[in-house]
TORNU-220631 format. One record per residue (C-alpha): residue in one letter; x, y negated, z. Coordinates in steps of 0.001 Angstrom, whole numbers, padded with zeros to 6 digits, always signed. Example, Ala and Ser with C-alpha at 12.3 -4.5 7.8 and 13.67 -1.06 7.14 Angstrom:
<rs>
A+012300+004500+007800
S+013670+001060+007140
</rs>
This chain:
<rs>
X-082763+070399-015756
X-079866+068271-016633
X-077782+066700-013920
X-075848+064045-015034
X-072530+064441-012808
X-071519+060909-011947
X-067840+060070-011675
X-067255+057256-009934
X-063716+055563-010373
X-062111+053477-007288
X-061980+049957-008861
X-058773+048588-008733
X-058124+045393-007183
X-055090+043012-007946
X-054052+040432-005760
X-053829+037164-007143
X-051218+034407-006043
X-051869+032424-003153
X-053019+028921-003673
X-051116+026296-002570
X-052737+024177+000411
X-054903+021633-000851
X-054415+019248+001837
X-051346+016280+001781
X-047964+017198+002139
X-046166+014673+004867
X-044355+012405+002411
X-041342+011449+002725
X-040300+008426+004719
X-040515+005089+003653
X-037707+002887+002480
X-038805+000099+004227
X-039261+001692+007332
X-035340+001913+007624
X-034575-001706+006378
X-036508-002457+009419
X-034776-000804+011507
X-031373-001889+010339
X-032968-005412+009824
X-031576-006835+013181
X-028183-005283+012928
X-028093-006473+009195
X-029579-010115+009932
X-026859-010466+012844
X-023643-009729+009759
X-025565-011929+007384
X-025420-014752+009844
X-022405-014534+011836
X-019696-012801+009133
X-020888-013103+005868
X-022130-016523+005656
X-019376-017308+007916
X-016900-016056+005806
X-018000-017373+002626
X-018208-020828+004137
X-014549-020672+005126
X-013836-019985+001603
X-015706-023098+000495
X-014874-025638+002681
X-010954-024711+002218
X-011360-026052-001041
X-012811-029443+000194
X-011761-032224+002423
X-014981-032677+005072
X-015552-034488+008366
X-017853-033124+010737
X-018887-036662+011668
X-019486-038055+007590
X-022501-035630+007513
X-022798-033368+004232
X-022110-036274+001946
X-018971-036448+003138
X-017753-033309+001679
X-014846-034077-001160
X-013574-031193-003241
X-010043-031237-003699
X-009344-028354-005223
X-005436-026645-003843
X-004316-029667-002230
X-005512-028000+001335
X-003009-024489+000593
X-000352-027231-000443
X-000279-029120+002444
X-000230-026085+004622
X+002902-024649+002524
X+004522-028380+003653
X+002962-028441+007120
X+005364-028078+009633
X+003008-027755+012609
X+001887-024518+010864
X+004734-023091+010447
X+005752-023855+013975
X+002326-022093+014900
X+003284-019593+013018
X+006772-018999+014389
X+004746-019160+017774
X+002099-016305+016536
X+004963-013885+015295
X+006989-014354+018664
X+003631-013807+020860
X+002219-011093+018681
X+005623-009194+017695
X+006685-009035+021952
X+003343-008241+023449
X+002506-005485+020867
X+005075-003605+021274
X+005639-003727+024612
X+001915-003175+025149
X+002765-000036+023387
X+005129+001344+025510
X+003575+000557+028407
X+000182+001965+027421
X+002317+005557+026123
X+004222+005616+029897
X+000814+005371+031404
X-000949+007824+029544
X+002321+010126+030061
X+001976+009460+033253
X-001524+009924+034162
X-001826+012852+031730
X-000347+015220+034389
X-002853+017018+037205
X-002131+014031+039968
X-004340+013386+042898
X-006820+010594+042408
X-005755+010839+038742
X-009230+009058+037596
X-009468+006763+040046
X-005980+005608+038632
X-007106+005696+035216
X-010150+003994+035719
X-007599+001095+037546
X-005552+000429+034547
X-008525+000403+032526
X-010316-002763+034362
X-008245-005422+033772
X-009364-004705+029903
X-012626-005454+030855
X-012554-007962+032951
X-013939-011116+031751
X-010945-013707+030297
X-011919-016791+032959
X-011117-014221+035791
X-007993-013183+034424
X-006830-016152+033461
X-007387-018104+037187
X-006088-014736+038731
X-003118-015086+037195
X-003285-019073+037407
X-002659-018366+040616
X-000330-015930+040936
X+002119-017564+039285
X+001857-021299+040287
X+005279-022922+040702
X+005023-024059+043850
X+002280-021848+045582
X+002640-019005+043899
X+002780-015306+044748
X+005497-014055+042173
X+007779-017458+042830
X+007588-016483+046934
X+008481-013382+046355
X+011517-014569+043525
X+012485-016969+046816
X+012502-014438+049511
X+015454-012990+047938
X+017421-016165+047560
X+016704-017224+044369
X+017200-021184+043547
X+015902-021707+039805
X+012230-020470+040091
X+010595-020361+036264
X+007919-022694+035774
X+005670-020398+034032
X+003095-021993+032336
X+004002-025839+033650
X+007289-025045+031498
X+007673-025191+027922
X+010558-022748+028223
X+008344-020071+030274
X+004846-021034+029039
X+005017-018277+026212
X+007084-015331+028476
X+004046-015604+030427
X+001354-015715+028453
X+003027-012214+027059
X+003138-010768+030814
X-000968-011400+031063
X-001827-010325+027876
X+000197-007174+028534
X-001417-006345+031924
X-004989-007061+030388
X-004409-004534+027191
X-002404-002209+028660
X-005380-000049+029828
X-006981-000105+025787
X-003262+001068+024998
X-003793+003776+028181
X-007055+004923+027071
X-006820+005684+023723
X-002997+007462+023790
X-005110+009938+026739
X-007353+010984+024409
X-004690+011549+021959
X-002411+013507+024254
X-005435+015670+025367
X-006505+016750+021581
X-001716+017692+021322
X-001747+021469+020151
X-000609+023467+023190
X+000199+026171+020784
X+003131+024218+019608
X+004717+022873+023188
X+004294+026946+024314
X+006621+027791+021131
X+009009+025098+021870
X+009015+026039+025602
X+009952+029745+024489
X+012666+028053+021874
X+014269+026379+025214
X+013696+022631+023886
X+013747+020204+026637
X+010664+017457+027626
X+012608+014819+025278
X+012749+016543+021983
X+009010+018380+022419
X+008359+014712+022586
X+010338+013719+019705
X+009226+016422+017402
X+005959+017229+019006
X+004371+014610+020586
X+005295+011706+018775
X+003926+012765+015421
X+000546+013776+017196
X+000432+010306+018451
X+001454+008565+015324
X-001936+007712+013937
X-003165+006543+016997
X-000331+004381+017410
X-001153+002844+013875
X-004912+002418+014947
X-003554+000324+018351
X-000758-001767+016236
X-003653-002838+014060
X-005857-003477+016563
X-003914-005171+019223
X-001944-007174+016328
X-005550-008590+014833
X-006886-009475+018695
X-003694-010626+020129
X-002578-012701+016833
X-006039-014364+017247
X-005987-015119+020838
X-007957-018162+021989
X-009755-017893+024564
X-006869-016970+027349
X-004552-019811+025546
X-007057-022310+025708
X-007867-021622+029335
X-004638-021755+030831
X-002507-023337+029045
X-004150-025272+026092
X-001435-024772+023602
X+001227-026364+025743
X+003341-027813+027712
X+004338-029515+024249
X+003133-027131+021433
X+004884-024030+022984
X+001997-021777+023108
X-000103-023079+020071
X-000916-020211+018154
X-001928-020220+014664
X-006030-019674+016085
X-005219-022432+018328
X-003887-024754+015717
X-007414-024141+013643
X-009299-024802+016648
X-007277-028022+017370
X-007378-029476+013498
X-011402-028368+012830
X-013172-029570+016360
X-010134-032099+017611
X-009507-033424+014520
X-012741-032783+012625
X-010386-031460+009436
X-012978-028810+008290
X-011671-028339+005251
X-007940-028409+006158
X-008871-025959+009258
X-010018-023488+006745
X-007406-023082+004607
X-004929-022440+007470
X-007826-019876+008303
X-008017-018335+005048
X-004061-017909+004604
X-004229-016569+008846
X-006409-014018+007291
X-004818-012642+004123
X-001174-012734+006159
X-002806-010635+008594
X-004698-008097+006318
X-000959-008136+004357
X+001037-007025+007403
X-002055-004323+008715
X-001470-002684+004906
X+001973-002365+005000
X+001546-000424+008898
X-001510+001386+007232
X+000578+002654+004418
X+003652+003340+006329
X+002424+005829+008421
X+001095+008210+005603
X+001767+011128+005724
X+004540+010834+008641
X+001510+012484+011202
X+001942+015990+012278
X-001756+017106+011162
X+000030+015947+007675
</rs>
């Protein structure tokens, strides 16, 4: 008998690759899905700064009154910038615009820095104090411009009472008084950005490197030059960032000029945004209106380049 001896081999099994799913990957997400999101955002610059803008452009190349309709726009090429180089209401607008801007920026400034200096130390009620400077910013213009209406009325006034309780005979006029009118309109805009000024040296004055006031403290140097050599160069490009902004909003103040004092007594407060408003809606000189608009805007974006440029690399993070 013959027995056939079986052998059995183990079979050998290889694994082969997984598959990739067969079902559909999440795509990714629509482009149109975020133009609609930015759609209202977008819409809202179209309409009210680029269209804007590039109307201003136009029309200071034309001569056009409102009341003519369309038809009545004229192209007349430079003569608009020529006029305004010969215009001697804009230059006294202007003369008015560097006085108002080149005082209350400054001075906003400083006041803002002693604040924050101030209120940057461990007092009691310290944020109940900072959140007091802080309101007039907010505060809508109508209510700060009656408030201080008010206060300093010649006759009735607060600040004038006060002036005459100690004996004092020639009370300023304020803003009844072409000499005053502008003095004043510096003291409100102060108080009303002061707290911007407040708020945003804080923040700077909180992010200071302590390392470097604990080496000058060991060093012996007293509060004046840490300040000098410490704390002024932290500060530096925040005090750029406020000179740009409060020169831009305070050079194109309107609404607190025409409230209280509608560019007078005389012309004494007409700013260079005043002086537009006056010659496009008073005067219905479109075209004129923007070209004193245009050249508003390319002497302002001059004088924010030069303060942009010289403050490189002065900062102490530099």
């Amino acid at each position: 008998m013959t027995t056939a001896n079986a052998t059995s081999t183990p079979e050998t099994t290889t694994a082969s690759p997984r598959r990739p799913r067969t079902g559909r990957a999440p795509s990714d997400p629509k482009p149109l899905v975020g133009w609609l999101f930015i759609a209202p955002n977008l819409l809202g610059v179209v309409l009210f700064t680029f269209i804007p803008l590039v109307s201003v452009v136009l029309l200071s190349f034309t001569e056009w009154n409102l009341v003519s309709g369309f038809e009545g726009i004229e192209f007349v090429g430079i003569d608009n910038f020529l006029f305004v180089l010969k215009d001697p209401t804009f230059w006294r607008s202007l003369l008015v615009t560097i006085v108002y801007a080149g005082v209350a920026v400054p001075l906003t400034l400083v006041v803002g820095l002693a604040l924050s200096i101030a209120l940057n130390r461990d007092l009691p009620g310290r944020g109940l104090l900072r959140a007091c400077f802080f309101i007039p910013y907010i505060v809508n213009i109508v209510a700060i411009g009656m408030t201080w209406m008010m206060l300093l009325d010649p006759s009735a006034g607060l600040l004038n009472q006060f002036l005459g309780a100690f004996g004092l005979q020639a009370l300023p006029g304020w803003f009844a008084s072409s000499r005053w009118a502008l003095p004043a309109l510096i003291l409100v805009t102060i108080w009303a950005q002061a707290g911007y000024a407040n708020l945003i040296y804080l923040s700077a004055l909180q992010d200071a490197p302590e390392q470097l006031y604990e080496a000058a403290r060991i060093d012996g140097a007293g509060r004046w030059r840490m300040f000098r050599t410490i704390t002024w160069p932290s500060l530096l490009p925040s005090t750029i960032f406020l000179l740009i902004t409060l020169f831009v909003g305070i050079s194109q103040s309107f609404g607190m000029i025409a409230l209280i004092t509608n560019g007078g007594p005389g012309a004494s407060t007409t700013t260079l945004s005043f002086y537009m408003y006056q010659t496009s809606f008073q005067f219905y000189r479109f075209g004129y209106a923007s070209a004193v608009g245009l050249v508003t805007f390319l002497g302002i974006f001059a004088v924010m380049l030069v303060m942009w440029r010289a403050q490189r690399g002065r900062a102490l993070h530099d």
